[in-house]
C-alpha positions in Angstrom: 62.8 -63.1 -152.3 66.1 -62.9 -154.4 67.7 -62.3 -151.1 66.6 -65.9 -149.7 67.3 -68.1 -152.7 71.0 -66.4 -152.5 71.5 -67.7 -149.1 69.6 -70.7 -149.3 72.5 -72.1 -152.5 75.5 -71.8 -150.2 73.7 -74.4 -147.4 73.0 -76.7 -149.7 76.2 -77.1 -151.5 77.8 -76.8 -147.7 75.6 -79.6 -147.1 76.2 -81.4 -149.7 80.2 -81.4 -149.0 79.2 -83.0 -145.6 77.3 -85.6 -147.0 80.0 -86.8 -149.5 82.9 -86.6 -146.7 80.9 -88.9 -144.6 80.8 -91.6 -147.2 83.2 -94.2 -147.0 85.2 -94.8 -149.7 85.4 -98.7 -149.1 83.0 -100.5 -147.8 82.3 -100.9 -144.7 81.2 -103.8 -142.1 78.1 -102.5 -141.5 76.7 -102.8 -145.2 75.0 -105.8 -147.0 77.1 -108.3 -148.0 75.8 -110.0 -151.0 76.7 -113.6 -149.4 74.4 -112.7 -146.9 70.4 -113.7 -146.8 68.2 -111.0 -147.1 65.6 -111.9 -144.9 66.1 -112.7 -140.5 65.3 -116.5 -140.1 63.8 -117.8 -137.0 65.9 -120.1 -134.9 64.1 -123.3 -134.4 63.3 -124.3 -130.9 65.7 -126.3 -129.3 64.8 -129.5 -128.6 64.4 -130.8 -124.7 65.8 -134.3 -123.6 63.0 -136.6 -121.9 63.7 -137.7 -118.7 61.9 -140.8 -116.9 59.3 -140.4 -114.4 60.3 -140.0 -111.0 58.6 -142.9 -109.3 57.5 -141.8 -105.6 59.6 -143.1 -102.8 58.1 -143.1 -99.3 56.2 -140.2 -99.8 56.0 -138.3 -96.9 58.1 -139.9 -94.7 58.5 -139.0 -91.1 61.4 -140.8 -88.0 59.4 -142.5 -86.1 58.5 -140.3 -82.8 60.8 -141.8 -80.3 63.2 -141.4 -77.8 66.7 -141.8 -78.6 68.9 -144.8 -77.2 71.8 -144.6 -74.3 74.8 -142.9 -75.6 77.1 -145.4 -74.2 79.5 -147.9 -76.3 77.8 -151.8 -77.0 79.7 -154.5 -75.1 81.8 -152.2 -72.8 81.2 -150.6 -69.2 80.3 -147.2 -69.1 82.6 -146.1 -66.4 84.8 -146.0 -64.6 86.9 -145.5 -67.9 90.3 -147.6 -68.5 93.4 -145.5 -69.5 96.0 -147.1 -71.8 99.2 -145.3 -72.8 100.6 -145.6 -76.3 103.7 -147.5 -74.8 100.9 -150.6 -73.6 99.2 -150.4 -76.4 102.4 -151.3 -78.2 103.7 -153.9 -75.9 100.3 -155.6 -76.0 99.8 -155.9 -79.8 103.4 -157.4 -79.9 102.8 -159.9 -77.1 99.2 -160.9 -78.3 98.6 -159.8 -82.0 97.2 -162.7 -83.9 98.9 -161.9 -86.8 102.3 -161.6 -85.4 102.3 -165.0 -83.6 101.2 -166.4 -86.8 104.7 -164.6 -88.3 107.0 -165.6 -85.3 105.4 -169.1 -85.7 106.8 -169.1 -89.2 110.2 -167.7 -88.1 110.1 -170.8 -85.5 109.1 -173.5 -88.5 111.5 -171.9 -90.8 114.9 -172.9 -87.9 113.1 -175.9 -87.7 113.7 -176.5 -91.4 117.2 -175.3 -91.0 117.4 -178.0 -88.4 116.2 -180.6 -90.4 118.2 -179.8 -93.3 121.0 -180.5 -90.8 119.5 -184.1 -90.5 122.0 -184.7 -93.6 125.2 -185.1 -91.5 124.2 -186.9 -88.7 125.5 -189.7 -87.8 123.8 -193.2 -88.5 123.7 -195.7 -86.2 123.1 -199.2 -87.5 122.4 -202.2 -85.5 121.0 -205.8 -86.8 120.5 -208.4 -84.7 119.6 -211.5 -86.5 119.0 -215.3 -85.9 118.4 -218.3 -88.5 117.5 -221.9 -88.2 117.3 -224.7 -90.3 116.9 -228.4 -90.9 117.6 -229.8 -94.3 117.4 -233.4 -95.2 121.2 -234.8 -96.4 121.6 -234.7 -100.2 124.7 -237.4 -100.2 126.9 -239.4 -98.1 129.1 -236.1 -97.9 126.7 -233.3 -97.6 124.6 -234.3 -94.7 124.9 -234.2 -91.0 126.1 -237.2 -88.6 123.5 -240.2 -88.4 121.9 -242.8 -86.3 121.7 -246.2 -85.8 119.6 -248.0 -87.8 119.2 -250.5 -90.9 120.6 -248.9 -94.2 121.3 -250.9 -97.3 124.5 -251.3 -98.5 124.7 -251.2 -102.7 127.3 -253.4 -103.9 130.5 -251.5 -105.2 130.9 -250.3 -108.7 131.3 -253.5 -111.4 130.4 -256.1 -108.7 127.1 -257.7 -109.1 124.5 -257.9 -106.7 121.2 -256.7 -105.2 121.7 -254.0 -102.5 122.2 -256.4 -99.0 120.5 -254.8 -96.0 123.2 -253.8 -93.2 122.7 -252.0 -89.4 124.8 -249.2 -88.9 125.4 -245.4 -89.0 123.9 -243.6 -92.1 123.4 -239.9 -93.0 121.5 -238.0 -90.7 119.7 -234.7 -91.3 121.7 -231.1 -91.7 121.0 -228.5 -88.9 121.9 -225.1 -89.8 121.9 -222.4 -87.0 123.4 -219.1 -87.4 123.5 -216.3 -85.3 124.5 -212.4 -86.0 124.5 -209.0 -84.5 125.6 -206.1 -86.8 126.5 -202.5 -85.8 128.0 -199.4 -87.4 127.7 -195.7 -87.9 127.3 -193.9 -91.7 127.4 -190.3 -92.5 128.4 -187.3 -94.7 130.2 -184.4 -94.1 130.0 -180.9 -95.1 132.4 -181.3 -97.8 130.6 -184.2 -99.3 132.7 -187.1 -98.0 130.7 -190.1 -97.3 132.1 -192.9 -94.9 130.7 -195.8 -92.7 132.1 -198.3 -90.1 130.7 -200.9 -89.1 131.5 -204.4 -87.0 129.5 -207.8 -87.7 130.2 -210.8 -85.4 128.9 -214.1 -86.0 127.9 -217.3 -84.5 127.2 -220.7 -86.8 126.7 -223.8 -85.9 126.5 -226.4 -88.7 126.8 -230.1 -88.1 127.8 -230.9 -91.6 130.3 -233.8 -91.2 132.6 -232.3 -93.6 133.0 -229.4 -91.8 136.0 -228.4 -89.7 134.7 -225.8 -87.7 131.5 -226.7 -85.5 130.4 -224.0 -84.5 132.5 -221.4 -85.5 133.1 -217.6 -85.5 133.3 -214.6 -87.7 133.9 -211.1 -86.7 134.5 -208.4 -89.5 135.5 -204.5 -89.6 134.4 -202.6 -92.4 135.5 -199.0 -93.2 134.8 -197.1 -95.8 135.4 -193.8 -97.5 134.5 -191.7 -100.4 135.6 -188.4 -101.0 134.5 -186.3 -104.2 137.3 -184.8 -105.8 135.5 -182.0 -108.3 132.1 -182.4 -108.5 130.1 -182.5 -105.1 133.1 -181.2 -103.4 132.6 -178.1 -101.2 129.2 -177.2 -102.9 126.7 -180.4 -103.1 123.0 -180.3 -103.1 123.1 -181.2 -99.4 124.9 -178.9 -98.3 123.0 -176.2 -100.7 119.6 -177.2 -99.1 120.8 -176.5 -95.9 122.2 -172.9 -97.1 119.4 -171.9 -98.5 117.5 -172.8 -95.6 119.4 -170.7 -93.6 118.6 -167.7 -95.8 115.2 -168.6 -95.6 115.2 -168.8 -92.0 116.8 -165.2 -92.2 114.1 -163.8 -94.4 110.8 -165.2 -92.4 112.5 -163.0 -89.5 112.7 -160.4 -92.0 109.3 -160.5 -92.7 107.8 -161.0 -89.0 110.0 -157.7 -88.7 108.1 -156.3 -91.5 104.4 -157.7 -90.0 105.5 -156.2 -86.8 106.0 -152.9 -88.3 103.1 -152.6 -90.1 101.2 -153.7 -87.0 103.0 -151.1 -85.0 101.5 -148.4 -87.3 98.5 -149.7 -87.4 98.4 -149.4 -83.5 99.8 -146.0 -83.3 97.3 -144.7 -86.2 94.6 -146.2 -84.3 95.5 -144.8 -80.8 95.6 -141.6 -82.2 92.5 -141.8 -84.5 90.9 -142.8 -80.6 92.2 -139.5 -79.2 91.1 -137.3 -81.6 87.6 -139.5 -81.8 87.4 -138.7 -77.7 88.7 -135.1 -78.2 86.2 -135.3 -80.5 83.0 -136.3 -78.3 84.2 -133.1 -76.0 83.7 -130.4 -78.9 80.8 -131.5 -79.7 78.8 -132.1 -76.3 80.6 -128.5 -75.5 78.7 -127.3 -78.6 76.1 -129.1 -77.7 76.1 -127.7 -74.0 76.5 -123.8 -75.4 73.7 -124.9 -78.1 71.5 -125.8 -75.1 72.6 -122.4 -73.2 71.4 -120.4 -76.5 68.3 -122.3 -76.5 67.4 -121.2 -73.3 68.1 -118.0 -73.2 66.3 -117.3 -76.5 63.1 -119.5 -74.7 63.3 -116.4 -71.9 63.5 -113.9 -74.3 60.3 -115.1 -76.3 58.6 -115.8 -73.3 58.6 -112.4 -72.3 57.4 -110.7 -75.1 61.5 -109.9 -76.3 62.1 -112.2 -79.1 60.1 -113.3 -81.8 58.9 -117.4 -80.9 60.3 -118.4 -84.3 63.9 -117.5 -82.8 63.6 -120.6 -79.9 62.6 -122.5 -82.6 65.9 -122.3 -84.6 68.1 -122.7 -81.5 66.3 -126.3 -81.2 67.0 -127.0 -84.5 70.4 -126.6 -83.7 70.8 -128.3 -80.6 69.0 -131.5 -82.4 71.7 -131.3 -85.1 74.8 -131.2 -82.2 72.9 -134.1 -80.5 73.1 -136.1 -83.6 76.7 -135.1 -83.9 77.6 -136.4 -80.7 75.9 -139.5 -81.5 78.0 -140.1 -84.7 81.5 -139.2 -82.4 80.5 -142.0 -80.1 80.0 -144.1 -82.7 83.4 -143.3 -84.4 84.4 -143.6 -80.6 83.4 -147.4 -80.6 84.8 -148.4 -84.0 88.0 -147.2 -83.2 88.1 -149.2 -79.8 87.0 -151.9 -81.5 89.9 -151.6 -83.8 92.7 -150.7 -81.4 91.6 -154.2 -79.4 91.7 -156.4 -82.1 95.4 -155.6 -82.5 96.6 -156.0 -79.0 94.6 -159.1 -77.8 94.1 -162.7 -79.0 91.5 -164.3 -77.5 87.8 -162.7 -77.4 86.9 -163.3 -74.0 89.7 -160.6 -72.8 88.6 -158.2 -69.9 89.9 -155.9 -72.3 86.9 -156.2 -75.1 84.9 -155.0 -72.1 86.6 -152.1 -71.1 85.8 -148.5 -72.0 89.7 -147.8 -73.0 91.0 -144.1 -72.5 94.3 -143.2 -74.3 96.7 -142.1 -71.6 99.6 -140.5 -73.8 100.4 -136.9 -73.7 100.0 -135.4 -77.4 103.4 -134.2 -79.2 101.9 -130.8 -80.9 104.9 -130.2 -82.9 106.5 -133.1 -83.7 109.9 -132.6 -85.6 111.2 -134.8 -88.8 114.3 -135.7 -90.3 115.2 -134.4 -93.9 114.7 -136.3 -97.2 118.1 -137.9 -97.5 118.5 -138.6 -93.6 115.4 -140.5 -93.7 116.3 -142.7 -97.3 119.3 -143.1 -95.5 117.8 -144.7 -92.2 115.6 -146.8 -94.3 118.6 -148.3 -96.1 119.8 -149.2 -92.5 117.1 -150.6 -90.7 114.1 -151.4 -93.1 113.3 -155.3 -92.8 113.0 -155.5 -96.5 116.3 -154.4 -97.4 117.4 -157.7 -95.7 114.4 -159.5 -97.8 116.2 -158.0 -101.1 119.7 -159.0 -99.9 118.6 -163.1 -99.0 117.1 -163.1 -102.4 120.7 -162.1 -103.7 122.4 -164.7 -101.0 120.0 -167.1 -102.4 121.4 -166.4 -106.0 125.1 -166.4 -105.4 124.5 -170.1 -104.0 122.5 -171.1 -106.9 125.2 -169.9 -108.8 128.3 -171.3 -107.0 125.9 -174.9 -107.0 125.5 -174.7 -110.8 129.6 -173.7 -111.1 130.2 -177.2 -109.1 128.0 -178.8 -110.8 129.7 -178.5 -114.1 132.4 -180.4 -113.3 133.2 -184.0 -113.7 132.7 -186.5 -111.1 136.1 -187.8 -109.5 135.7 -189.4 -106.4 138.2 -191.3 -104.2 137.0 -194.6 -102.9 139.3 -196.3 -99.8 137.7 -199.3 -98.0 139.7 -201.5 -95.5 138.1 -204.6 -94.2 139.9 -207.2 -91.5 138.2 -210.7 -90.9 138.2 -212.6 -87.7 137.6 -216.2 -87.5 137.8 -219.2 -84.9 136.2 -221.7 -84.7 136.2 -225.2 -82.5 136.9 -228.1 -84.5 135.0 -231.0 -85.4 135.4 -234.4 -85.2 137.1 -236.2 -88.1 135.1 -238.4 -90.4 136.4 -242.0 -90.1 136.4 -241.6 -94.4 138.5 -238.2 -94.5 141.0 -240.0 -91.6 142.2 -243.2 -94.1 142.1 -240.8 -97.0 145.0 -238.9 -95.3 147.0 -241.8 -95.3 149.8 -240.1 -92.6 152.2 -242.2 -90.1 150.1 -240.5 -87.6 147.2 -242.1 -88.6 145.6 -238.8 -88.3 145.0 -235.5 -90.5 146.2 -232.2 -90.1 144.8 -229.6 -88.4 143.8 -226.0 -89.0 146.5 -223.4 -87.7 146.1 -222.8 -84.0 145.1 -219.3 -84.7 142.0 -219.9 -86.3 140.7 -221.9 -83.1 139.2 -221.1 -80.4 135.7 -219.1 -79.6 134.1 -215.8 -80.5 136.7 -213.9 -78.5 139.5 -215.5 -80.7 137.6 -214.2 -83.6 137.6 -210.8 -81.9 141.5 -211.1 -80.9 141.9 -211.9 -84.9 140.2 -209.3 -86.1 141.9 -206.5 -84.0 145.5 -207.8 -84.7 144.6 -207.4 -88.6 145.2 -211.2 -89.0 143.1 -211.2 -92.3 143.2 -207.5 -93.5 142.0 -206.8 -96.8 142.5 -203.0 -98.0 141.2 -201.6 -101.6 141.5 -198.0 -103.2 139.6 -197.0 -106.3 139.4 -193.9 -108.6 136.2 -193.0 -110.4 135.5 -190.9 -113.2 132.1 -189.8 -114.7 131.7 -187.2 -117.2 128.3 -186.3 -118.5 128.5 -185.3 -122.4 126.0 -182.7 -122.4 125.6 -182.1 -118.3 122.2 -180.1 -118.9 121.8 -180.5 -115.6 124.6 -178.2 -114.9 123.3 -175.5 -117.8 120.0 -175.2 -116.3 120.8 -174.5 -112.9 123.6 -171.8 -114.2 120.7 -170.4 -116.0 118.4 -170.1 -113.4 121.2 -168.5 -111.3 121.3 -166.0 -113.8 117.7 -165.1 -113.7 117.8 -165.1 -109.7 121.0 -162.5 -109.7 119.1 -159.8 -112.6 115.9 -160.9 -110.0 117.8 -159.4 -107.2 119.4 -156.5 -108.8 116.0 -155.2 -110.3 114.0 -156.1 -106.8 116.9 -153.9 -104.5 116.5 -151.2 -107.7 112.7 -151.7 -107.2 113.0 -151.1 -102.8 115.3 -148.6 -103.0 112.7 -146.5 -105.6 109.9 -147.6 -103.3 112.0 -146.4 -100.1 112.8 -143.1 -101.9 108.9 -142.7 -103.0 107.7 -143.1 -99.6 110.1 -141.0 -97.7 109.0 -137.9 -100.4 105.5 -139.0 -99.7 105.8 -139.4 -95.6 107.9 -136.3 -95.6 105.7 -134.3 -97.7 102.5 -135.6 -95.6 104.1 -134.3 -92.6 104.9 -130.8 -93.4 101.7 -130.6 -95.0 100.0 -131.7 -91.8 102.5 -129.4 -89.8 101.1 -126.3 -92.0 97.9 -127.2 -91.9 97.8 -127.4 -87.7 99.7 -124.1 -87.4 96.6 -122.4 -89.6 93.8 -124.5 -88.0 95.2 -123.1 -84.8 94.9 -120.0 -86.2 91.4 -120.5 -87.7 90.1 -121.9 -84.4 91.6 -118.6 -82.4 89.9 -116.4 -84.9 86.4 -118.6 -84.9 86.5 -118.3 -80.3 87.2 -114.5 -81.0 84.5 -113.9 -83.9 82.3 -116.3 -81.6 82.4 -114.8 -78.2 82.1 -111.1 -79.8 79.0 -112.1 -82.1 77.6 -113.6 -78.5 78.3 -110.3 -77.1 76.7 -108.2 -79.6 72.9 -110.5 -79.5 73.1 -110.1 -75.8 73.4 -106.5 -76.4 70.6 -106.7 -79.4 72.6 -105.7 -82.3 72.6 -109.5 -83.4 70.6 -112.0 -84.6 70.3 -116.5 -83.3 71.0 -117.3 -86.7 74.2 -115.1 -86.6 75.4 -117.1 -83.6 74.1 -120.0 -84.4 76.6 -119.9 -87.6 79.1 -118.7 -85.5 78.8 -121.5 -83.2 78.7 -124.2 -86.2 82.0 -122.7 -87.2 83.6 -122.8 -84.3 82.9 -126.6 -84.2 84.2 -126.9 -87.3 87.1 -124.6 -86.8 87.9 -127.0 -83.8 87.6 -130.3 -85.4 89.8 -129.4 -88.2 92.7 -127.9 -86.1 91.9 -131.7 -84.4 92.3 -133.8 -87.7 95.1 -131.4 -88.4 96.6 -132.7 -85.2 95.6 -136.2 -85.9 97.5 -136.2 -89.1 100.4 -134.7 -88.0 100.2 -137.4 -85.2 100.0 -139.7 -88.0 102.9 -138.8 -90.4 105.2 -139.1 -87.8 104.2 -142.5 -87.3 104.6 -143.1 -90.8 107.9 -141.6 -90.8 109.2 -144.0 -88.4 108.0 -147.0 -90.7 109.5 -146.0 -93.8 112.7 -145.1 -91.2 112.3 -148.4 -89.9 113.0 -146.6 -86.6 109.6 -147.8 -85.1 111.1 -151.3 -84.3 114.3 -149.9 -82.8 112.5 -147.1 -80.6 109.6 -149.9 -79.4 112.7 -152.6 -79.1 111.1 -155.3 -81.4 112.8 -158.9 -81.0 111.3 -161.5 -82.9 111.8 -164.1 -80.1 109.1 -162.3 -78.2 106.3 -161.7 -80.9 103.5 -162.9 -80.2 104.7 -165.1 -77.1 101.7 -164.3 -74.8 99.1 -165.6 -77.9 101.2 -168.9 -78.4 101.3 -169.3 -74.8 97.6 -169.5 -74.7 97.9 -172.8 -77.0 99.8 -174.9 -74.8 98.0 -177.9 -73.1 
């Protein structure tokens, strides 16, 4: 008993040493913390949000059990199909595009305006024939026109007495006034602002005033006339501005038919090759279709004869259903692309063409090669149509400036008119009263000099030997105090030039952002071809060899059904792939600008076969 308790002390102080080396000195993570509760609480429950009640919409609905309409293209013949290469397609949308008839009919308004601007400096003709007549009654013995015979009464002379005595003889008779004139001459301005006219007047009056010498006589008159700006309007006027800026108006309509036309040309090319891959389309899937069919039937044979479970025919119909539904949506893509590519190459909707089932022609470029990034921002500096936009928006400036510098200085024009005066005229018979008033030995009056008689060719012969020349030269000044006139427009100028600068800053970013873009598209679409090729070789190989391993039994429909989905796909997307690439290319040429050099745009041409239609 001693024995025991002697070996039971040494355990329990061994024991004891164990237990106090296992506690920690410091406390640990795992006690109680006396920030923490002392008791678990419950989470509460988390509240549910509480959604509306789904109404019920066609409840068991069902299509309609029917068969399924003609897979053929609405408003076209069926066969035989119509091929159209790329380079048609082309040369009809820029013969017969709508849109670009509409531009070249702008380009065609905008010479016109150029031409009417030139309406400025032609040259005026004047002509004015012109014929008066009158009959006045005679306001005094003097002033009147030769009488008849008849009873007058004579008043007594001045400080004689007497009542007026009635006496037969000639009296004042009645003034008749008949002039005749014809008046001709050209007027017109020059480029440098000089304005002058010329001009010739003959006429013929006849005036039986007894007074008169002349009866009828003749006047025939040259008038020139110059006037020639010295500072202001000289060189640069607002004529001559209009018809600048017409002309740089003229040149940017081209630029934007040439602009239209590109952007149509894109349009066509995108959509000729959307229509190739749509057709290419149709073929992968009624060759799915077809091979969908083939499965269908063989699994039929098999479940007919005990070898394959029935469900197994049932999910190769499902899947020839779904590629006949396929097909159907290709054809339909099939159509809206025709549709598409038609309304850009004709004009009027009763073309043949609307009713043809239109093939594209054009061999596909697989790999398609591209200039580098600063290649191509260099070609689009060179032949964009827009850089020639930018720069007639700059031309257009520089003469608003150069108007506004003439402008501000004052007027000084030079004025020169010459003028020579031809008269004749036949003389009249001398009043009996002007005859003793003359009082000469030879009992007669003088008359005119000989010159100054004769007829209207005696005027002419007068007026061409400068027998009655009268010349005249003036200077004028005019200077405006404030000329606001000529501040404005300077100011203007000046927002037109920083106009210019920041809209060539803004085309040439634009340029550079869509060369990166249209450059980046294409290799993009150039990688992603090379894989889809790839993808589509592996799907054919993974395909045929899961085909080979059901006809063998170690595979299942739905395997090759899967494998045949995948395939489509694999095919369709190395077809988009080719599409795009297709695509960028033709998008590199626009922001090139090459596409109107390489399809050799004119703008005479655009749209010539559409306008043609309009003429009577």
């Amino acid at each position: 008993m001693r024995n025991v308790k002697g070996r039971a002390l040494p355990a329990l102080v061994a024991a004891g040493a164990i237990l106090l080396a296992a506690l920690p000195v410091q406390r640990t993570s795992a006690q109680l913390d006396s920030g923490l509760p002392r008791r678990t609480v419950l989470p509460t429950e988390i509240p549910s949000p509480h959604f509306p009640s789904v109404p019920s919409v066609a409840p068991g609905y069902h299509a309609p059990a029917a068969e399924p309409s003609s897979p053929g293209i609405v408003g076209v013949t069926e066969s035989p199909f119509v091929g159209i290469s790329l380079q048609d397609a082309v040369g009809m949308a820029l013969l017969k595009n709508p849109n670009l008839a509409v531009s070249a009919s702008n380009v065609r308004v905008a010479h016109y305006r150029v031409v009417q601007a030139k309406a400025n400096y032609d040259v005026q003709l004047h002509v004015e024939p012109s014929s008066n007549f009158s009959v006045l009654p005679p306001e005094n013995l003097f002033f009147a026109g030769p009488g008849v015979q008849g009873k007058y009464l004579i008043t007594p002379a001045p400080g004689v007495t007497g009542t007026p005595v009635p006496f037969y003889t000639t009296g004042p008779g009645y003034i008749i006034q008949h002039q005749y004139s014809f008046e001709s001459g050209v007027t017109g301005q020059t480029v440098n602002g000089m304005q002058y006219s010329a001009g010739i007047t003959q006429t013929r009056t006849y005036n039986n005033i007894i007074v008169n010498t002349y009866n009828p006589y003749y006047l025939a008159s040259l008038n020139v006339s110059l006037t020639q700006p010295l500072l202001k309007n000289f060189g640069m006027n607002s004529i001559k501005r209009a018809l600048k800026l017409a002309v740089i108006d003229a040149d940017s309509s081209e630029a934007q038919a040439l602009v239209d036309a590109s952007n149509t040309l894109a349009q066509v090319e995108d959509a000729y090759w959307d229509l190739v891959a749509a057709w290419r389309n149709v073929a992968i899937q009624e060759e799915a279709l077809n091979e969908a069919a083939e499965q269908q039937r063989m699994t039929v044979r098999l479940a007919t004869h005990g070898a394959a479970p029935p469900i197994i025919a049932v999910e190769s119909e499902v899947q020839v259903a779904n590629f006949q539904a396929q097909v159907y949506s290709a054809l339909q893509n099939v159509a809206h692309l025709q549709t598409q590519l038609k309304s850009l190459i004709v004009t009027d909707p009763d073309d043949p063409i609307w009713r043809a089932n239109l093939v594209p022609s054009s061999p596909v470029q697989e790999l398609p090669t591209a200039n580098e990034l600063a290649t191509i921002v260099a070609e689009a500096e060179q032949h964009r149509p827009e850089v020639r936009q930018v720069q007639d928006v700059r031309r257009q400036a520089d003469i608003d400036r150069a108007y506004a510098k003439n402008q501000a200085l004052p007027q000084a024009d030079l004025v020169v008119q010459y003028m020579s005066n031809g008269f004749a005229g036949l003389l009249a018979p001398v009043p009996n009263f002007e005859s003793v008033a003359c009082n000469l030995p030879t009992g007669g009056c003088p008359t005119p000099p000989p010159q100054s008689q004769g007829n209207e060719t005696k005027a002419f012969h007068n007026l061409w030997t400068w027998a009655y020349p009268a010349f005249n030269i003036a200077l004028i000044f005019n200077v405006p105090l404030e000329n606001n006139t000529a501040r404005g427009l300077k100011r203007i100028a000046n927002q037109e030039e920083d106009q210019a600068v920041l809209q060539m800053q803004g085309l040439d970013q634009r340029i550079e952002t869509e060369a990166r873009d249209a450059l980046q598209t294409y290799q993009s679409a150039f990688s992603r071809l090379v894989s889809a090729r790839q993808a589509r070789e592996t799907a054919e190989s993974v395909y045929a060899s899961e085909l080979r391993r059901f006809h063998n039994g170690t595979s299942t429909t739905f395997l090759v059904l899967q494998r045949q989905v995948e395939l489509a796909q694999a095919r369709g997307s190395e077809l988009q792939a080719q599409t795009d690439l297709n695509k960028a290319v033709v998008e590199l040429q626009r922001v090139e600008g090459t596409i109107l050099t390489d399809n050799s745009v004119k703008v005479q041409t655009l749209g010539s076969r559409a306008l043609a239609t309009l003429s009577p």
